[in-house]
N, CA, C and O atoms as CSV, one atom per row, in Angstrom:
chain,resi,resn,atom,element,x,y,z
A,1,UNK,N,N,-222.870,169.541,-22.428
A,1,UNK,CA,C,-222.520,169.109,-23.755
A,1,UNK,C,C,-222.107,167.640,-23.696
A,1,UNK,O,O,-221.436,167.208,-22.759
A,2,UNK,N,N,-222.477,166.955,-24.611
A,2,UNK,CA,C,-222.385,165.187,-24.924
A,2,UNK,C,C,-221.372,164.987,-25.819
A,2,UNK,O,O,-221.316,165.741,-26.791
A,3,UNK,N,N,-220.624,164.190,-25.695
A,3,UNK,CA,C,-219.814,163.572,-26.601
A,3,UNK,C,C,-220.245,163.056,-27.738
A,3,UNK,O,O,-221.247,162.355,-27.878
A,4,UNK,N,N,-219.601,163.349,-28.442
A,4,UNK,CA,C,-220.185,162.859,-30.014
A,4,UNK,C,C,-219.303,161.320,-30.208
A,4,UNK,O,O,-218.207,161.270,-30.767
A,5,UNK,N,N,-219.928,160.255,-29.703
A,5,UNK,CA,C,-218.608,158.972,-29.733
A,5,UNK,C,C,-218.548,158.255,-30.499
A,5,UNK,O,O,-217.699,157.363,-30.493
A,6,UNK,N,N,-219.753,158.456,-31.752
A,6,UNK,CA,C,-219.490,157.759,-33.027
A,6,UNK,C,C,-218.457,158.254,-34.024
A,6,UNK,O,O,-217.996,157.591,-34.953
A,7,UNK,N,N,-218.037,159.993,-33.589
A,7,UNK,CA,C,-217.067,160.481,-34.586
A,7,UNK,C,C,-215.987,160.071,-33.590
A,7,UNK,O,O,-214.934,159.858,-34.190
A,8,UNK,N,N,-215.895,159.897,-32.341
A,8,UNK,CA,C,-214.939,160.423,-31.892
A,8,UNK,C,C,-214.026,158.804,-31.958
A,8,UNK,O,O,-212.800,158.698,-31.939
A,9,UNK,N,N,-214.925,157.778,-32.031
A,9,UNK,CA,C,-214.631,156.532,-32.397
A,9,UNK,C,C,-213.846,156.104,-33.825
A,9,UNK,O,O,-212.895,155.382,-34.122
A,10,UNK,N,N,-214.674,156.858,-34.440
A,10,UNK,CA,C,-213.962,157.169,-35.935
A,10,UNK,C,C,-212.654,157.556,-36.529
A,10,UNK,O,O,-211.899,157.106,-37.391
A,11,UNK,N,N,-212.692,158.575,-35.718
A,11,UNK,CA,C,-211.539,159.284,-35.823
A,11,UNK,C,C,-210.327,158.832,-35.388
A,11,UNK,O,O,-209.261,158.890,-36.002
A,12,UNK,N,N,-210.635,158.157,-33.773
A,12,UNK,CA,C,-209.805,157.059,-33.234
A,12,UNK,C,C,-209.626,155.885,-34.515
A,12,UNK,O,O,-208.501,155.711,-34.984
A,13,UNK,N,N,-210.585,155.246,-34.942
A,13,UNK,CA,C,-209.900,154.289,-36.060
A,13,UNK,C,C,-209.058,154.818,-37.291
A,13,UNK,O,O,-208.522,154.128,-38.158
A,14,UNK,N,N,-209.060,156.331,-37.164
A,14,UNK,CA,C,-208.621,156.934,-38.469
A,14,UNK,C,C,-209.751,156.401,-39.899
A,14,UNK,O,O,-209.314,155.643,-40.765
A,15,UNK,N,N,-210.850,156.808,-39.930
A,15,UNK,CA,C,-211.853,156.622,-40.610
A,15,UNK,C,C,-212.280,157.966,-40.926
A,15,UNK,O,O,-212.404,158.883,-40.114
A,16,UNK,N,N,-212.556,158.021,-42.519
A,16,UNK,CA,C,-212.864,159.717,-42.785
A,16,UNK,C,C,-213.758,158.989,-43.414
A,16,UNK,O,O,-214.025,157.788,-43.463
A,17,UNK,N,N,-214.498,160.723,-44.265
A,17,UNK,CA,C,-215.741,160.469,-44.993
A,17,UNK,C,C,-215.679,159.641,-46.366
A,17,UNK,O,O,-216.596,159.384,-47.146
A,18,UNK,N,N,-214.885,159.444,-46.400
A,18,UNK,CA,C,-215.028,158.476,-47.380
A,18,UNK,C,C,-215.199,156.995,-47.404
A,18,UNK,O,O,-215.341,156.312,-48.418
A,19,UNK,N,N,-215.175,156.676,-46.462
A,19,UNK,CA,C,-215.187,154.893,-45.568
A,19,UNK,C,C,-214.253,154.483,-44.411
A,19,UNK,O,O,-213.414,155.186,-43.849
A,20,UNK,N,N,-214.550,153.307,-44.196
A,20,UNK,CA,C,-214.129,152.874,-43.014
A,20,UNK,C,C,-213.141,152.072,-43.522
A,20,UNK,O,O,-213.096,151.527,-44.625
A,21,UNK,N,N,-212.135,152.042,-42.367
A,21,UNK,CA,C,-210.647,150.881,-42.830
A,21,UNK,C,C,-211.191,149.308,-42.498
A,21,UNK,O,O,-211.865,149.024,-41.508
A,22,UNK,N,N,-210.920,148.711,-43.146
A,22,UNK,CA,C,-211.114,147.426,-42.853
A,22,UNK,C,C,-210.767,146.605,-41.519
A,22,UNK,O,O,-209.647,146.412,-41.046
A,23,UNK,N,N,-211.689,146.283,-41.155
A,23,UNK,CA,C,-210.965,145.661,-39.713
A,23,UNK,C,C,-210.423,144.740,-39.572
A,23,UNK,O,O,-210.726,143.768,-40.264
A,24,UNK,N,N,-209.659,144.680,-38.863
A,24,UNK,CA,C,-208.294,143.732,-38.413
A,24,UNK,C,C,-208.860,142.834,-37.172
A,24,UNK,O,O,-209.679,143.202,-36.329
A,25,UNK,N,N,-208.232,141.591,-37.269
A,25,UNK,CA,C,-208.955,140.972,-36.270
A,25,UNK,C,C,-207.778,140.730,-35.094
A,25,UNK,O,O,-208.075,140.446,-33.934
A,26,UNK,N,N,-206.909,140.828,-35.392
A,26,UNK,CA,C,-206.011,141.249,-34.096
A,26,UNK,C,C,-206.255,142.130,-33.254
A,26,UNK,O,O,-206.711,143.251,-33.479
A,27,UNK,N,N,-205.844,141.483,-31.832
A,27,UNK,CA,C,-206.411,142.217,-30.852
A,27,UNK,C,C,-205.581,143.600,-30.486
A,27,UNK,O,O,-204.363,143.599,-30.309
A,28,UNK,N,N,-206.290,144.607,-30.410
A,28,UNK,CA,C,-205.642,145.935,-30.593
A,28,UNK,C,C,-205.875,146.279,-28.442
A,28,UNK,O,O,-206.120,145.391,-27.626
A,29,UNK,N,N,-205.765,147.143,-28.258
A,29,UNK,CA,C,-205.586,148.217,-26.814
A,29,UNK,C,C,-206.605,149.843,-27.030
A,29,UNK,O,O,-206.421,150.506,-28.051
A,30,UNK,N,N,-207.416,150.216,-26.179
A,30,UNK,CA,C,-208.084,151.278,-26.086
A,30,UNK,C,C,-207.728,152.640,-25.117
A,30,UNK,O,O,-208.713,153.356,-24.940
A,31,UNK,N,N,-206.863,152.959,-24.668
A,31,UNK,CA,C,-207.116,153.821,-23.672
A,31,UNK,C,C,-207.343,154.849,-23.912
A,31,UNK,O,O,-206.779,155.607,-24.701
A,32,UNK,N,N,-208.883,155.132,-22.744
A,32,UNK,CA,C,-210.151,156.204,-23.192
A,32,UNK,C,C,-209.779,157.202,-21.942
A,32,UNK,O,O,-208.913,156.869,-21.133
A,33,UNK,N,N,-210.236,158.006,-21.872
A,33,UNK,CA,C,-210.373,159.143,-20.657
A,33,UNK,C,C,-211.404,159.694,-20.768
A,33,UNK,O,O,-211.489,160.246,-21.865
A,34,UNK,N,N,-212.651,159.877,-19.863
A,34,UNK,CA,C,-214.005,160.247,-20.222
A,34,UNK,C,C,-213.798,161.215,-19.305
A,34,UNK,O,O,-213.170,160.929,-18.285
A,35,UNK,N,N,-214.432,162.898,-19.570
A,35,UNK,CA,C,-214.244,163.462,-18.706
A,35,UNK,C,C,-215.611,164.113,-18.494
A,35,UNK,O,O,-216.583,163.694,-19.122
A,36,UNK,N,N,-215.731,165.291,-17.486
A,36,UNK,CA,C,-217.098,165.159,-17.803
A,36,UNK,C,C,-217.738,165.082,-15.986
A,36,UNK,O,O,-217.000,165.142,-15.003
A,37,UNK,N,N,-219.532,164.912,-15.941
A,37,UNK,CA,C,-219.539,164.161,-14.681
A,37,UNK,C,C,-219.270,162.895,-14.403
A,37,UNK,O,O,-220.268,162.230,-14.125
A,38,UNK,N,N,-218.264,162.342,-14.385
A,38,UNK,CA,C,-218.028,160.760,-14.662
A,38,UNK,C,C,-217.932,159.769,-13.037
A,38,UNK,O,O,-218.072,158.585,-12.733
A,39,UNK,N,N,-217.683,160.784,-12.461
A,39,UNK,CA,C,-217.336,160.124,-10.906
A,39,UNK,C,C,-218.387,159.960,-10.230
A,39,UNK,O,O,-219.225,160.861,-10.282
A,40,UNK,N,N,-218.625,158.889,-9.485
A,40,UNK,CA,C,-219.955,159.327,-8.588
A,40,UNK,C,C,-221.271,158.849,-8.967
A,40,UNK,O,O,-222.268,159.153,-8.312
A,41,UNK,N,N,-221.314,158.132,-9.971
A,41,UNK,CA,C,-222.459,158.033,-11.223
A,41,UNK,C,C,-222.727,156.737,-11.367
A,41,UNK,O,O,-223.744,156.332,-11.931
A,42,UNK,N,N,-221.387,155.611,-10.617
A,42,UNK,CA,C,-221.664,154.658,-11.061
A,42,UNK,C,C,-220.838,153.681,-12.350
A,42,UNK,O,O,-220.811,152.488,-12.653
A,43,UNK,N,N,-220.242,154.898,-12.849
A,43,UNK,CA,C,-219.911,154.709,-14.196
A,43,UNK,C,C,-218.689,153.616,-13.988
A,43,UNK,O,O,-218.752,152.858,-14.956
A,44,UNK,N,N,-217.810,153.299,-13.286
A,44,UNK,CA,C,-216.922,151.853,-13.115
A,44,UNK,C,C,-217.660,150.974,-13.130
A,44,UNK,O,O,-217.338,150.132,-13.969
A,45,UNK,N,N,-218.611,150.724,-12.540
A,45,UNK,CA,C,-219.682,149.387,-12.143
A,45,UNK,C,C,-220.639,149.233,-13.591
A,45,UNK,O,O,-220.881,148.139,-14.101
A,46,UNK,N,N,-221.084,150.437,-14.091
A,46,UNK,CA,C,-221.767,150.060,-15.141
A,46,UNK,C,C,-220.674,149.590,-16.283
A,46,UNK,O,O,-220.902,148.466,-16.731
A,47,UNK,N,N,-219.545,150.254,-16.816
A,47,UNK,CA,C,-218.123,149.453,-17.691
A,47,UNK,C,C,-218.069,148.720,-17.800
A,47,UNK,O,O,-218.200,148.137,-18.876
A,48,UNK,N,N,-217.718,148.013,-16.216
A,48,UNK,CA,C,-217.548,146.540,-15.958
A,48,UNK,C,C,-218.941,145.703,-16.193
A,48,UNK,O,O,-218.749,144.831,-17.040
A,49,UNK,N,N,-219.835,145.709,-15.861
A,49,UNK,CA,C,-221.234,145.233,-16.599
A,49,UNK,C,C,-221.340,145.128,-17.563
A,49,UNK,O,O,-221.862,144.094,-17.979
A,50,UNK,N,N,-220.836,146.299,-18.614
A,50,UNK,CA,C,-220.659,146.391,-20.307
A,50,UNK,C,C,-219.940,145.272,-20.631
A,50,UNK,O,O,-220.172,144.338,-21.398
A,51,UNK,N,N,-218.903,145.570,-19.812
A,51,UNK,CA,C,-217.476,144.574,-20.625
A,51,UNK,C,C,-218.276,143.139,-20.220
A,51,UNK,O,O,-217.781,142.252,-20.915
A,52,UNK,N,N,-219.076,142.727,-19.559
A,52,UNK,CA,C,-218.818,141.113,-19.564
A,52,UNK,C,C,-220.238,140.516,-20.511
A,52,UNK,O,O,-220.784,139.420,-20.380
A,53,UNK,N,N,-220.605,141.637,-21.486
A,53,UNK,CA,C,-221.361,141.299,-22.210
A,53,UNK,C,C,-220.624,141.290,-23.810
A,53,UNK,O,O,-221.165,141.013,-24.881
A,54,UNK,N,N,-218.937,141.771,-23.488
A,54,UNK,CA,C,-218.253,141.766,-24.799
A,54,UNK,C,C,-217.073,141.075,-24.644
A,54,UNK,O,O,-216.547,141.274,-23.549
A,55,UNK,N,N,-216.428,140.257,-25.453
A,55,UNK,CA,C,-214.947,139.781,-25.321
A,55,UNK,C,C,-213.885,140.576,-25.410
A,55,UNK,O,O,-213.102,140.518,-26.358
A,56,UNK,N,N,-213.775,141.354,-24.465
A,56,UNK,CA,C,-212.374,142.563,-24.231
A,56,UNK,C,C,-212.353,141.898,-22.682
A,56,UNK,O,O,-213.246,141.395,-22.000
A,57,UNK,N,N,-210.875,142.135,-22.438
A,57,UNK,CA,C,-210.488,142.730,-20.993
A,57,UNK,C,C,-209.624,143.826,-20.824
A,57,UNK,O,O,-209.297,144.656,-21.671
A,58,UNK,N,N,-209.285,143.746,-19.637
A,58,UNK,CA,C,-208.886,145.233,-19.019
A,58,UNK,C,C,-209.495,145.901,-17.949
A,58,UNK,O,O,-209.979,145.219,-17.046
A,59,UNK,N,N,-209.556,147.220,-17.897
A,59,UNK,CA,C,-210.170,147.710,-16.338
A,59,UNK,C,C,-210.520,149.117,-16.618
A,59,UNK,O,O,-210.135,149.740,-17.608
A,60,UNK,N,N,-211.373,149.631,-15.560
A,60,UNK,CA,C,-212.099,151.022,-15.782
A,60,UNK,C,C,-211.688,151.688,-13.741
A,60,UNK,O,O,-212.080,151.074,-12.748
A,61,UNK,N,N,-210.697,153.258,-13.700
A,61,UNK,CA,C,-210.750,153.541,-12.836
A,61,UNK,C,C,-210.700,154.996,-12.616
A,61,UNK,O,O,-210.196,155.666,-13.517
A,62,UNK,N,N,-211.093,155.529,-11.679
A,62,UNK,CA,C,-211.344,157.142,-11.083
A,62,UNK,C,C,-209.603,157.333,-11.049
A,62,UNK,O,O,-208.670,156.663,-10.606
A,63,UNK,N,N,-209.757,158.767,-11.853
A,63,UNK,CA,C,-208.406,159.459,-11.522
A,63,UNK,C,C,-208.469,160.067,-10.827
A,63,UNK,O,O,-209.675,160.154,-10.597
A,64,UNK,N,N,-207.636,161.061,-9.793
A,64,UNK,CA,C,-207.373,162.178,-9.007
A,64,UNK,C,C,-207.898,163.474,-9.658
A,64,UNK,O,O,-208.241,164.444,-8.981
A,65,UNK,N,N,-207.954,163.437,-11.291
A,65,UNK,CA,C,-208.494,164.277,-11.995
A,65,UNK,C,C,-209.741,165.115,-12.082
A,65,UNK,O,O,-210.010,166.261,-12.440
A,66,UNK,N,N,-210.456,163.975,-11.561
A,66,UNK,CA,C,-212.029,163.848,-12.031
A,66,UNK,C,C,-212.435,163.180,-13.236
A,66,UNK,O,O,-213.621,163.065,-13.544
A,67,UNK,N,N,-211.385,162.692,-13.998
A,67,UNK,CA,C,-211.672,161.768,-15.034
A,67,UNK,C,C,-211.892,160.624,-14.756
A,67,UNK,O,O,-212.051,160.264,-13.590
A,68,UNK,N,N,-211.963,159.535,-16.137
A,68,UNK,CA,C,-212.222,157.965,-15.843
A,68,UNK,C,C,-211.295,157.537,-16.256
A,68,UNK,O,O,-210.538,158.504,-16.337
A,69,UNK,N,N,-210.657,156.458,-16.694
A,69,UNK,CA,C,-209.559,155.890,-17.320
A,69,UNK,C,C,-210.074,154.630,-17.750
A,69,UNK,O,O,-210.202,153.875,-16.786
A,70,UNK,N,N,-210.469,154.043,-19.000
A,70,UNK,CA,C,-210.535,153.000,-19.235
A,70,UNK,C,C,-209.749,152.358,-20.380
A,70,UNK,O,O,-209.665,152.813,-21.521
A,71,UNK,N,N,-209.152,151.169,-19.888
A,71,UNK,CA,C,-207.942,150.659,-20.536
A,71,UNK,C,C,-208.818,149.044,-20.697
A,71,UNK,O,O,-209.360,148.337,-19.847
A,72,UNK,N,N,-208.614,148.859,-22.493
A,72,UNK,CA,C,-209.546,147.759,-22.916
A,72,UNK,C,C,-208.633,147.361,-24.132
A,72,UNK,O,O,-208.056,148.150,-24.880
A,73,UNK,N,N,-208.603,145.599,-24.207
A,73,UNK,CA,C,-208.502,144.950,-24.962
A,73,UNK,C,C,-209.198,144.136,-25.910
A,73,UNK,O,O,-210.175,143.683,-25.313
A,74,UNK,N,N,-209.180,143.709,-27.136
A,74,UNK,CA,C,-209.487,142.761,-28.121
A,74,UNK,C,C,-209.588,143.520,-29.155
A,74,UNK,O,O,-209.008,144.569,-29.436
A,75,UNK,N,N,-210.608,142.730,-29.875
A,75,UNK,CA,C,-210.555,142.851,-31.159
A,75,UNK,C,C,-211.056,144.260,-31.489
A,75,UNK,O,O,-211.712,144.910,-30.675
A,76,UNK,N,N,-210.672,144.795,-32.918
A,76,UNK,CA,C,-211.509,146.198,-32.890
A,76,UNK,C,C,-212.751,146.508,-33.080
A,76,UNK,O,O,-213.311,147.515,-32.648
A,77,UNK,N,N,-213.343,145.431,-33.901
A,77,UNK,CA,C,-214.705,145.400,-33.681
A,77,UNK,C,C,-215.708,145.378,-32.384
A,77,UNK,O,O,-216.854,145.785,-32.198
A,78,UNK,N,N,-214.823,144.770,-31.651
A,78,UNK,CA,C,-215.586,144.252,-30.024
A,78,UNK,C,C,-215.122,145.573,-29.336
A,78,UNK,O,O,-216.020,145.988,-28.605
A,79,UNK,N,N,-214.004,146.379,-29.329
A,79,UNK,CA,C,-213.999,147.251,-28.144
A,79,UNK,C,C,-214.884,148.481,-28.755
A,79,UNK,O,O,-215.466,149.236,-27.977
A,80,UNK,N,N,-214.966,148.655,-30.109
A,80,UNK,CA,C,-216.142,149.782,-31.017
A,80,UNK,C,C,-217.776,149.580,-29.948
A,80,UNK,O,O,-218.419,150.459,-29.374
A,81,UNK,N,N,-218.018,148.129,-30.019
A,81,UNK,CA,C,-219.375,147.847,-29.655
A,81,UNK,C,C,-219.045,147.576,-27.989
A,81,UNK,O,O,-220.022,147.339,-27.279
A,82,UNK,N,N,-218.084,147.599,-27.541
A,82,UNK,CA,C,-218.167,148.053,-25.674
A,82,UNK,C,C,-217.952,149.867,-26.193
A,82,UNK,O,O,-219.000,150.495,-26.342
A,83,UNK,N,N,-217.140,150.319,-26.344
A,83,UNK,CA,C,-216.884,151.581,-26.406
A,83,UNK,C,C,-218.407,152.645,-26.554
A,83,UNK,O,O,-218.675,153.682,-25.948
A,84,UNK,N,N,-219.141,151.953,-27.521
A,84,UNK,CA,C,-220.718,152.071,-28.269
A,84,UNK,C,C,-221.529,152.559,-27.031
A,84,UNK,O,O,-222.148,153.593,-26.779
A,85,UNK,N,N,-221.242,151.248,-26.271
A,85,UNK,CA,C,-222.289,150.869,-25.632
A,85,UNK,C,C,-222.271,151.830,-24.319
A,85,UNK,O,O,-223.283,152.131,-23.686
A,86,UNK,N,N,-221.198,152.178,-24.074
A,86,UNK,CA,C,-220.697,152.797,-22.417
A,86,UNK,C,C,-221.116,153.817,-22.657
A,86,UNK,O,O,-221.912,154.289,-21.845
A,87,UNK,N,N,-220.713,154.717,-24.054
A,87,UNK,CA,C,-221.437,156.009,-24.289
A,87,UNK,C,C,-222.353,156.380,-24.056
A,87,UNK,O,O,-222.726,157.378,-23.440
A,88,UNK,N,N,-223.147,155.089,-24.846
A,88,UNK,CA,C,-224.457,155.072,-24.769
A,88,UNK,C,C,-225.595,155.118,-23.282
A,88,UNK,O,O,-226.656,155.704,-23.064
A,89,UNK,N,N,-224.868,154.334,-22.608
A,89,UNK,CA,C,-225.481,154.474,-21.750
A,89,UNK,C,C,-224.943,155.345,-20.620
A,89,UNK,O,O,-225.698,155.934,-19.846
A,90,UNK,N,N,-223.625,155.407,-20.549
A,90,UNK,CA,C,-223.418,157.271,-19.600
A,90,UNK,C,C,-223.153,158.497,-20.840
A,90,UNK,O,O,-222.175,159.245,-20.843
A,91,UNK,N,N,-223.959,158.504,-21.593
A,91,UNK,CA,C,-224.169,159.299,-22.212
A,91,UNK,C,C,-223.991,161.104,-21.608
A,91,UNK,O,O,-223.238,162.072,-21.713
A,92,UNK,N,N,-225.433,160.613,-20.866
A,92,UNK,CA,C,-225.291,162.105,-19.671
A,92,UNK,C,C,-224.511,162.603,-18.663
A,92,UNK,O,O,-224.760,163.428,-17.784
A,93,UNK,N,N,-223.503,161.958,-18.934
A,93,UNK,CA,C,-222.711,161.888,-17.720
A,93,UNK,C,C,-220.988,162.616,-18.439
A,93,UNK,O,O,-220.160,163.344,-17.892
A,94,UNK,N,N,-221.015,162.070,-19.687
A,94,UNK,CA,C,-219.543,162.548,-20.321
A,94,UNK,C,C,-220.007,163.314,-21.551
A,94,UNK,O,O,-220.693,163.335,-22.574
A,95,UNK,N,N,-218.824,164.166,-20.424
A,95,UNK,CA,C,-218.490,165.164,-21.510
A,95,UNK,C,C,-217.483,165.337,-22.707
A,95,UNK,O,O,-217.533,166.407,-23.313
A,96,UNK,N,N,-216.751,164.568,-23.026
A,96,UNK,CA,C,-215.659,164.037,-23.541
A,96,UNK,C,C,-215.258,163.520,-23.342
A,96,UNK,O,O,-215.125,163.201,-22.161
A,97,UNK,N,N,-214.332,162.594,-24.910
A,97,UNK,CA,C,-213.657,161.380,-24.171
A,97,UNK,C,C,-212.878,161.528,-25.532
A,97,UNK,O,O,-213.278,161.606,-26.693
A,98,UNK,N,N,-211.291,161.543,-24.823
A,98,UNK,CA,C,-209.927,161.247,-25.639
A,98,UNK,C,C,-209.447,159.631,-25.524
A,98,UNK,O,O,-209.120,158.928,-24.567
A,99,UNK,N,N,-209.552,159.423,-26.791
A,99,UNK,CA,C,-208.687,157.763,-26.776
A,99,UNK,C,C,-207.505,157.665,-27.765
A,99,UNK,O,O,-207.259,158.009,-28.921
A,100,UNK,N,N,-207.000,157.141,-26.924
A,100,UNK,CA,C,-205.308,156.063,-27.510
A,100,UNK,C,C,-205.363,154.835,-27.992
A,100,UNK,O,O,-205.428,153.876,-27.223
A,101,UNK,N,N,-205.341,154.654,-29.595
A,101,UNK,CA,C,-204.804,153.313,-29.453
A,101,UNK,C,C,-203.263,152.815,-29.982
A,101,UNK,O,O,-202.535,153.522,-30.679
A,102,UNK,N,N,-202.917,151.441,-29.499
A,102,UNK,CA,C,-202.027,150.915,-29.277
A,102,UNK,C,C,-201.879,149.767,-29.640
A,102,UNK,O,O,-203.012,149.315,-29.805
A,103,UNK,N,N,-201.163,149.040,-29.858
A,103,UNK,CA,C,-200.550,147.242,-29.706
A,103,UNK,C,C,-201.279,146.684,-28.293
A,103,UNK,O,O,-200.936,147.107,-27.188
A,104,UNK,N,N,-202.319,145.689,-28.482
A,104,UNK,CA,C,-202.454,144.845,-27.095
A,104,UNK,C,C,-201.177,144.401,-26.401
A,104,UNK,O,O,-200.074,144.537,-26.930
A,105,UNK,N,N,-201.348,143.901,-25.282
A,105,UNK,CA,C,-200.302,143.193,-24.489
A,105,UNK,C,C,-200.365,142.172,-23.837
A,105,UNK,O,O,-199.598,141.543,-23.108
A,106,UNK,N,N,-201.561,142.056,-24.247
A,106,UNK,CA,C,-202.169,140.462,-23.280
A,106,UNK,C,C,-202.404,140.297,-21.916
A,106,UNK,O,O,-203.002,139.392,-21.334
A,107,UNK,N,N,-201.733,141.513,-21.392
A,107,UNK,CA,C,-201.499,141.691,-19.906
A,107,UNK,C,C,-202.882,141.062,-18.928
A,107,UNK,O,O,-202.742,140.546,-17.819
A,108,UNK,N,N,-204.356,141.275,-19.729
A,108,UNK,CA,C,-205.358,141.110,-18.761
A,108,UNK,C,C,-206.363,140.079,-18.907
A,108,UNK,O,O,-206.992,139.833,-19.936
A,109,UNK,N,N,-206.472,139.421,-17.642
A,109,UNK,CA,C,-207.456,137.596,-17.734
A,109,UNK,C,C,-208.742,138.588,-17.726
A,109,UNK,O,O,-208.956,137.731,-18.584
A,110,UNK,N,N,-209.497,139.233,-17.667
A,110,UNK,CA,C,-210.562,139.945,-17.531
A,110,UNK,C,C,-210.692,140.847,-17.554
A,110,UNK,O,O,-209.777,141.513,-18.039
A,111,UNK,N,N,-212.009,141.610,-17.016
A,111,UNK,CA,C,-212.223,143.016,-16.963
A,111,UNK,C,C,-212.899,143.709,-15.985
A,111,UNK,O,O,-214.121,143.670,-15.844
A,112,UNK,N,N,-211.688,144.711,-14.913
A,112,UNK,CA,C,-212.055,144.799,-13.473
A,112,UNK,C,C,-212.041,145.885,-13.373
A,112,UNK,O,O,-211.962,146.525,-14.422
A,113,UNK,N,N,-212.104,146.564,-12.189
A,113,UNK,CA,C,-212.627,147.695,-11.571
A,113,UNK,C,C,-210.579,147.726,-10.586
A,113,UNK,O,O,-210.055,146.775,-10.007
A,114,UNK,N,N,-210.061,148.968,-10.759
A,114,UNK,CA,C,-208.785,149.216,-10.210
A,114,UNK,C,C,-209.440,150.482,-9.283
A,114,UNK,O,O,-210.298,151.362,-9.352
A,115,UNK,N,N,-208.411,149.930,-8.366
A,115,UNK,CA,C,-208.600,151.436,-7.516
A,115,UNK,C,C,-207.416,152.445,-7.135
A,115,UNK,O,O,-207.664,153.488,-6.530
């Protein structure tokens, strides 16, 4: 089973059927948990590839879980279209994915791979 990550994106913005909230251009915080086959796949190395085609930073790493953890900054428009994109392309690989968002923190010059 595949993640559905256009609702699940949605829902994260708090967006129902009736429209979308207006976006804010302040930089907001993502933390995702993809679960699923996520380990083993590649899937840190491909993130980090994603991210340096979008203006977010932050980092993508293997839990003890078997999950992923990816923790991403900027704008909300930009982490929607990294968020988009990761789905998209480990699509087959996750099986779900729970996200948090939050207040940025500025904490990160880029976007790396933690171990």
């Amino acid at each position: 089973m595949q993640c559905d990550v256009s609702k699940a994106v949605a829902t994260y913005w708090g967006e129902t059927s009736q429209g979308a909230m207006t976006a804010d251009s302040a930089a907001v915080r993502s933390t995702v948990h993809y679960s699923g086959r996520v380990q083993g796949v590649g899937f840190r190395y491909t993130a980090r590839a994603i991210a340096g085609g979008h203006n977010v930073t932050g980092y993508v790493q293997n839990l003890d879980d078997g999950r992923v953890r990816v923790i991403v900054e900027g704008e909300r428009d930009e982490i929607d279209r990294f968020l988009a994109e990761v789905a998209d392309r480990m699509s087959g690989y996750i099986r779900d994915m729970q996200v948090h968002k939050s207040s940025a923190t500025g904490e990160f010059d880029g976007f790396g791979i933690e171990h």
